[in-house]
C-alpha positions in Angstrom: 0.0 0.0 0.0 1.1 3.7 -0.8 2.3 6.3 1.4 -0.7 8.1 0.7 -3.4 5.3 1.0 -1.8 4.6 4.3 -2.5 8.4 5.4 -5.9 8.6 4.4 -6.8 5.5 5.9 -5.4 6.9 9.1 -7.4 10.4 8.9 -10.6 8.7 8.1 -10.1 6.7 11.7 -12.0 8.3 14.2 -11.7 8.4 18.2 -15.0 9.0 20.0 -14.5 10.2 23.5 -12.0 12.1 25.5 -10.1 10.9 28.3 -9.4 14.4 30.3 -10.1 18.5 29.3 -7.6 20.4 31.2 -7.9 23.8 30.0 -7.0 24.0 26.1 -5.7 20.6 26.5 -7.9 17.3 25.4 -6.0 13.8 26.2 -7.1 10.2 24.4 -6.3 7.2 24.7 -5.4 4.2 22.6 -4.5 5.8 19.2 -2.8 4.5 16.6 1.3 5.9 16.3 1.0 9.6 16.1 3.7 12.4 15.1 4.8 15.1 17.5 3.1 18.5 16.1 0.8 16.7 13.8 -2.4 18.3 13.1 -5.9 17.1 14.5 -9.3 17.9 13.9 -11.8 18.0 17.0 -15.2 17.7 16.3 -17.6 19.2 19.2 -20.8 17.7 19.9 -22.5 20.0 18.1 -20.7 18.8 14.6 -18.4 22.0 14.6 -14.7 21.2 13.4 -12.0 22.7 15.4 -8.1 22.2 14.9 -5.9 21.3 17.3 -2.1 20.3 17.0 -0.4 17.3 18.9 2.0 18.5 22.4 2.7 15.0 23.8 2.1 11.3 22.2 3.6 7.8 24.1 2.3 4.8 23.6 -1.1 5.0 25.6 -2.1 8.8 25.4 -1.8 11.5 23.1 -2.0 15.2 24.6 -3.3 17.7 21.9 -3.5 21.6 22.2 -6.9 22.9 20.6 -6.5 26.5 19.2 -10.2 27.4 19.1 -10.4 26.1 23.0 -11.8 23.9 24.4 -15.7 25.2 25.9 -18.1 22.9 24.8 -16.4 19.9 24.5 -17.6 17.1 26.4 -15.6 13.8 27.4 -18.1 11.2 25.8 -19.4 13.3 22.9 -15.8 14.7 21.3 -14.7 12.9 18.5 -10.7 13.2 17.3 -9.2 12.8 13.9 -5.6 12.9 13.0 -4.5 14.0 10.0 -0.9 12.6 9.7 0.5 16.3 8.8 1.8 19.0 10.2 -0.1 22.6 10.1 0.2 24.0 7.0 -0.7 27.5 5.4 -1.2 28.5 1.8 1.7 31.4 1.1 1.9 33.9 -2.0 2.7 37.4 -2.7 -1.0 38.4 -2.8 -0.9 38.1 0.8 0.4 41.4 1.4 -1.7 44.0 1.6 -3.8 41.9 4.0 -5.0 41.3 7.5 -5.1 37.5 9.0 -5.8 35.9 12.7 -3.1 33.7 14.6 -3.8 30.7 12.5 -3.1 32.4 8.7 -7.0 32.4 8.2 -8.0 36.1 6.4 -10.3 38.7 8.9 -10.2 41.7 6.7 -13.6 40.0 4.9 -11.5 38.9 1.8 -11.5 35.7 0.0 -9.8 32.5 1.6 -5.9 32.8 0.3 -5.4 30.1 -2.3 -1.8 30.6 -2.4 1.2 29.5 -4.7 2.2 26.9 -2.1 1.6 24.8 0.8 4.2 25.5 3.6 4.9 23.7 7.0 4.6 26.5 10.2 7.2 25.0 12.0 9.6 26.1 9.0 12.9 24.2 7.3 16.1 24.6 9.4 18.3 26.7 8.1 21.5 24.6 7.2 24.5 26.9 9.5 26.8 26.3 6.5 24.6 28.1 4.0 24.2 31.0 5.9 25.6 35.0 5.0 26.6 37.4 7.3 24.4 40.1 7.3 26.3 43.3 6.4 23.3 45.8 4.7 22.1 48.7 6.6 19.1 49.2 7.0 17.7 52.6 7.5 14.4 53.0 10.0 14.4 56.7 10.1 15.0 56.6 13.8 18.5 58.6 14.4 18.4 56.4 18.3 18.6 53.6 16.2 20.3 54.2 12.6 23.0 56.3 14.8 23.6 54.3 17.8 22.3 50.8 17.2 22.6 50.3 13.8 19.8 47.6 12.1 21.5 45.2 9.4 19.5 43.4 6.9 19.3 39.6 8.0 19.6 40.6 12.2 17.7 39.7 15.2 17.4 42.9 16.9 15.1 43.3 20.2 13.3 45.9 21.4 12.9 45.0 25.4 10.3 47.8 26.2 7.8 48.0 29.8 4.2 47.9 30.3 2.6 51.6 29.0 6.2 52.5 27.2 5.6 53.7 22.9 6.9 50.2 21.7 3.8 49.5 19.7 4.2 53.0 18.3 7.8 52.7 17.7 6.8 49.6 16.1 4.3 51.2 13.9 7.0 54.1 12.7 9.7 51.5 12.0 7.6 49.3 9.6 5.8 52.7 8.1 9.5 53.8 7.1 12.1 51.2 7.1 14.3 50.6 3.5 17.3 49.2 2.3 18.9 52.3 0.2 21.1 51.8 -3.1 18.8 48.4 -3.8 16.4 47.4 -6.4 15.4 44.5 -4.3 11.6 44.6 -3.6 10.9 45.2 0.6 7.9 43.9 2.7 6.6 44.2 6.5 5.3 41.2 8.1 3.6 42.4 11.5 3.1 39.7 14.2 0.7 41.0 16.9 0.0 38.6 20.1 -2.1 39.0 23.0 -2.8 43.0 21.5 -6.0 44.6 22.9 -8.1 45.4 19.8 -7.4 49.0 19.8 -4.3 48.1 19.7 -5.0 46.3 16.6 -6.9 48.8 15.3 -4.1 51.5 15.9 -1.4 49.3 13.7 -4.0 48.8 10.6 -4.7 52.3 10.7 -1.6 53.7 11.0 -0.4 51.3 7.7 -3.4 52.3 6.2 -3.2 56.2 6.5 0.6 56.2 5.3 -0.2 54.2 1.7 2.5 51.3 3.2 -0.5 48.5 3.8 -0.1 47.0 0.5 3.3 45.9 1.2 2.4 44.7 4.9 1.0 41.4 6.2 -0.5 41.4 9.6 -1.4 38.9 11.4 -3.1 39.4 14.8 -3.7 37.5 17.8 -6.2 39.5 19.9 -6.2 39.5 23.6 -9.6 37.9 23.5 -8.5 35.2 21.5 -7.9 31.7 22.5 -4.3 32.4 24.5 -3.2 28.9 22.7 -3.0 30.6 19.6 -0.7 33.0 20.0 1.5 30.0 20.1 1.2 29.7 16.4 0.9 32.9 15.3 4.7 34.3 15.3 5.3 30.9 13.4 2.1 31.1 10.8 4.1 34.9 10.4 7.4 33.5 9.7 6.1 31.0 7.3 5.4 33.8 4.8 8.3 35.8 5.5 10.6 32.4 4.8 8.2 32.1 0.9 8.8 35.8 0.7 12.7 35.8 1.3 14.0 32.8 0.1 11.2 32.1 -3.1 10.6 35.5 -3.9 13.5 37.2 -3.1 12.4 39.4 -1.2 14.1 41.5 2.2 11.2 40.9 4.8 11.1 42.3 8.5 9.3 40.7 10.5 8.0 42.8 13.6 6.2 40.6 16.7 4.6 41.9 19.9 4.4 41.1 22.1 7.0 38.0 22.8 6.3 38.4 26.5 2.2 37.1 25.9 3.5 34.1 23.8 6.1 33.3 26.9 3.0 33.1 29.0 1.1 31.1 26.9 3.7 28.8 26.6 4.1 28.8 30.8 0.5 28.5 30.9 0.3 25.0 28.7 3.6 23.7 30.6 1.7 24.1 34.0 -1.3 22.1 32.6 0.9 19.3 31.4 2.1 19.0 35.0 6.0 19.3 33.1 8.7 20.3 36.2 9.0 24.5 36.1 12.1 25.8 35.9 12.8 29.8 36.6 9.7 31.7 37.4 7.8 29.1 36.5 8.8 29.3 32.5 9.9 25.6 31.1 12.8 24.5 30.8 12.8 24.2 27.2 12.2 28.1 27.0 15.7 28.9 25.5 15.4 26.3 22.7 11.8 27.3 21.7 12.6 31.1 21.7 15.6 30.0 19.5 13.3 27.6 17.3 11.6 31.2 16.4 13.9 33.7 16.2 16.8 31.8 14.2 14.4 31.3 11.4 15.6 35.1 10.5 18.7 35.5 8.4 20.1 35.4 4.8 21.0 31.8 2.8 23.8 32.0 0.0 21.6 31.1 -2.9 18.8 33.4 -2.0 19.2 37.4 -2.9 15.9 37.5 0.1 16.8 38.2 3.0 14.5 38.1 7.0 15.2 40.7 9.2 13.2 40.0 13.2 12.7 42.6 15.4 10.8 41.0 18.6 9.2 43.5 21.2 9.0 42.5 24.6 7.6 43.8 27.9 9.9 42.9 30.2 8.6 42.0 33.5 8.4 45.5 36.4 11.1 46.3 34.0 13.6 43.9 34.8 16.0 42.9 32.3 17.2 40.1 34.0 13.8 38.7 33.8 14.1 35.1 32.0 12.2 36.2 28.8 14.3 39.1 28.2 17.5 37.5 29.6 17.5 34.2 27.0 16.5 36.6 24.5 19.3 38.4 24.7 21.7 34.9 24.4 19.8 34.3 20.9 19.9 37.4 19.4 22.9 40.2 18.5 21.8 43.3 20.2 18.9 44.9 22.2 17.2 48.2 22.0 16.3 49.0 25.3 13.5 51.6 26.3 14.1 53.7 29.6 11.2 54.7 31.7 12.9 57.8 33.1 13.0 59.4 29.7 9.2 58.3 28.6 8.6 60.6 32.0 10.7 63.6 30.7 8.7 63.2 27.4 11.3 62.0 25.3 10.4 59.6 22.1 11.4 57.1 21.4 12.5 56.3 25.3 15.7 54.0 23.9 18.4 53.5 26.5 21.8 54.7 25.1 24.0 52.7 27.5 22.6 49.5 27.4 20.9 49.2 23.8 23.5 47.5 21.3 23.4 46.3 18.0 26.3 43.5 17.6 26.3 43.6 13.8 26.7 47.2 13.5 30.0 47.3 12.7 30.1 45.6 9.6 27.0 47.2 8.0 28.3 51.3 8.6 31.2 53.3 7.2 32.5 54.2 4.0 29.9 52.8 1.0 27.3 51.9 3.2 26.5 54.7 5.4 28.8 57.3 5.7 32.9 57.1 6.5 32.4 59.3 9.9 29.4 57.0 11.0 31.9 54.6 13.4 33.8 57.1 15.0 30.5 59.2 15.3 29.0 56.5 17.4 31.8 55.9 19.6 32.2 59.4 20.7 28.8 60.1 21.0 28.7 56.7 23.5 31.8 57.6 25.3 31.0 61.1 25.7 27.0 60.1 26.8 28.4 57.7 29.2 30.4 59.6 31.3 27.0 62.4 31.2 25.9 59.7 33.3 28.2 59.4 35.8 28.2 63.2 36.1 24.4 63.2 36.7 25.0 61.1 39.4 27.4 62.7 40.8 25.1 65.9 40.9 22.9 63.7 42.7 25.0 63.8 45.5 26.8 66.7 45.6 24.6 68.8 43.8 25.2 71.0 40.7 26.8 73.7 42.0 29.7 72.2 42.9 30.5 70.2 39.8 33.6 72.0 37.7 32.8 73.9 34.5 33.5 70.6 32.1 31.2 68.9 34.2 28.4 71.6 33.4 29.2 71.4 29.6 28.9 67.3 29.6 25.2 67.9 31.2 24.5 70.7 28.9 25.9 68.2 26.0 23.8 65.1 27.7 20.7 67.6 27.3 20.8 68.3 23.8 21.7 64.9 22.6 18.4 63.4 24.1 16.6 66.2 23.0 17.5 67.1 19.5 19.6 63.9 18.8 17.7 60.8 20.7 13.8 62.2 20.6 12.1 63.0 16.6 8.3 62.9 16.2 6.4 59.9 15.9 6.3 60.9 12.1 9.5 62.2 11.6 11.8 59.8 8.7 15.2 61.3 9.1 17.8 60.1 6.8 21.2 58.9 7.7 22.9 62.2 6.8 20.5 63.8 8.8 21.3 61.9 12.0 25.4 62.1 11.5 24.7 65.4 11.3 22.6 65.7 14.3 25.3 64.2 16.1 28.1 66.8 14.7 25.5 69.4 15.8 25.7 68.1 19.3 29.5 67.1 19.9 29.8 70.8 18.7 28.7 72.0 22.8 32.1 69.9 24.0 35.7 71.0 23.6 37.5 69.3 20.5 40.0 68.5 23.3 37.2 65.8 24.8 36.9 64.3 21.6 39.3 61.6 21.9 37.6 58.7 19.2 37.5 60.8 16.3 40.4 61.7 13.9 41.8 64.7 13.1 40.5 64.9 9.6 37.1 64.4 11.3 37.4 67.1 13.3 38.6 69.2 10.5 35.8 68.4 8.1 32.9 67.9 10.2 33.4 69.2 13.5 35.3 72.7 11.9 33.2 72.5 9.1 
């Protein structure tokens, strides 16, 4: 018998009664062999399909996840078929443009997406070998991050924000302006949402929509009031499209998703049902290598010119950055933009950190023929020189201002000005990279050349002088 014979025989077999509901969970008993993330369809008493996908399968008891949930289900009248196949979702170019729930299924009141092909959600590992280094800037229009914390086509870049901090708009502004100068090379968005309030939802559509960039955005949204299983899938369904995009369209694609915290919970949430052993604050231990199973499907492969380039957002926690979520993030990824409450309060926008935001790519994707031949040096001094404004605001702390020395006064006055005209832009403000090195000329200006120790003469002479 066939391959295929053999698999429809097994989806046609059907199990009628459950042994144990435990929240989205359903557990049988006695099935035939099943695969690990294999797809099932639930069938409620009232003949309503729902999908589920396969968490746990020995020998005696299968443990399924059901992404619709699980109210209404009863133990006797639940019957279970399983489809031998992983999820799939139909993928094509005509998806852009649109708007699509957690599972890759259309809410904008569209047609069902026929698609080119049929792709697997949990994605084709990407063979280490095969793999370029990402060296393309990419310019968001944000002079925090262009400047400081330079984005490079093919990088996993973080944005570890708080509860009530601009992440979503900051978000918003980078998908509304982000491009990949001096290239032909066509550019999409794909926008992960999970857990978002709806007018939060709303907020994202509308913004795309207002600034004419929709049609080259796909969103996919995981509302709040959704079942909290399906934000599970969602950043995966998300990726799925962004891997057809890249790597058979050739395509760059960055993929934005918010909020990675709600998709650690869900994940914490079905670990605590299964009874598995918790590990820090109650997270599993597999936490690291599921975060990684996501965010290393981002990158660029030899013989594609596509390229995916992940920005998660993440609430960290009351803020902590040591939190588990935002702690094995940063192990995965090469950098983090960090958002600073202290400057949301003084009104500044975006709130980003400059001491412990990084991008660890940056260096090979700025200077001479890609940005501009100042741009490393730039960012060094203006680092150095906002690092030690630090210290000297707390040192004012504690022995007030009066009594720091004249330098002193001009580093604060410096610190000012590069937060206010450097770090903070309107939410609908694209500056270019020449505006932002120039910014940053503009404020080194306030300190003595003497200071400015990482920059070279000819620097000084052409831009600083100049």
């Amino acid at each position: 018998m066939k391959d295929r014979e053999k698999l429809e025989l097994l989806r046609a077999k059907e199990y009628i009664g459950l042994e144990k509901i435990e929240g989205p969970l359903i557990f049988v008993k006695n099935t035939h062999p099943v695969g690990y993330r294999e797809i099932i369809e639930c069938v409620d008493p009232s003949g309503d399909i729902r999908l589920g996908m396969v968490l746990e399968t020995s020998t005696d008891m299968v443990v399924a996840q059901v992404f619709e949930g699980t109210s209404g289900l009863t133990l006797p009248g639940t019957k279970v078929r399983f489809q031998g196949e992983p999820l799939t979702i139909p993928v094509s170019k005509r998806m852009l443009g649109r708007v699509f729930n957690g599972l890759g299924n259309p809410i904008d009141g569209g047609p069902p997406e026929k698609g080119e092909m049929e792709l697997n959600v949990n994605g084709m590992p990407i063979n280490p070998t095969s793999r370029k280094y990402p060296r393309d800037f990419i310019q968001t229009g944000i002079s925090a991050i262009d400047g400081m914390n330079t984005l490079i086509r093919g990088q996993k870049l973080p944005i570890f924000s708080g509860n009530g901090l601009p992440h979503n708009e900051l978000a918003a502004q980078i998908a509304r302006q982000a491009k990949i100068r001096g290239t032909e090379t066509e550019f999409a968005v794909i926008f992960a949402a999970m857990g978002v309030k709806h007018d939060v939802a709303r907020y994202f559509v509308k913004s795309f929509e207002e600034t004419g960039v929709l049609e080259n955005v796909a969103l996919f949204l995981s509302l709040a009031d959704d079942p909290s299983i399906e934000r599970l899938v969602t950043p995966r369904t998300a990726l799925t499209l962004a891997e057809y995009l890249a790597f058979f369209e050739n395509m760059h694609v960055l993929v934005i998703m918010t909020d990675m915290t709600n998709y650690c919970e869900s994940l914490r949430e079905i670990s605590t049902i299964r009874g598995e052993i918790p590990s820090r604050k109650g997270y599993p231990g597999y936490l690291y290598s599921d975060l990684a199973e996501i965010y290393e499907r981002s990158g660029m492969v030899k013989d594609s010119e596509g390229s995916i380039t992940l920005l998660p957002i993440l609430t960290m926690p009351n803020d902590d950055i040591s939190h588990p979520i935002p702690d094995l993030t940063g192990y995965i990824t090469e950098g983090q933009i960090v958002f600073e409450r202290e400057m949301y309060a003084r009104d500044i926008y975006p709130p980003i950190a400059g001491l412990p935001s990084l991008s660890r790519l940056m260096k090979d994707g700025i200077g001479e023929g890609m940005t501009r031949e100042d741009h490393p040096h730039l960012a060094s001094q203006l680092f150095a020189a906002y690092s030690y404004v630090k210290d000297v605001r707390n040192l004012a702390s504690v022995i007030g201002e009066e009594e720091l020395t004249p330098l002193d006064h001009t580093y604060l006055e410096f610190g000012e000005a590069f937060e206010r005209k450097f770090i903070s832009q309107r939410i609908d403000e694209d500056r270019s990279i020449e505006q932002t090195l120039d910014l940053g000329w503009e404020v080194l200006r306030i300190l003595p050349v003497e200071e400015l120790h990482r920059i070279t003469e000819e620097e000084v002479e052409k831009y600083y002088n100049g």
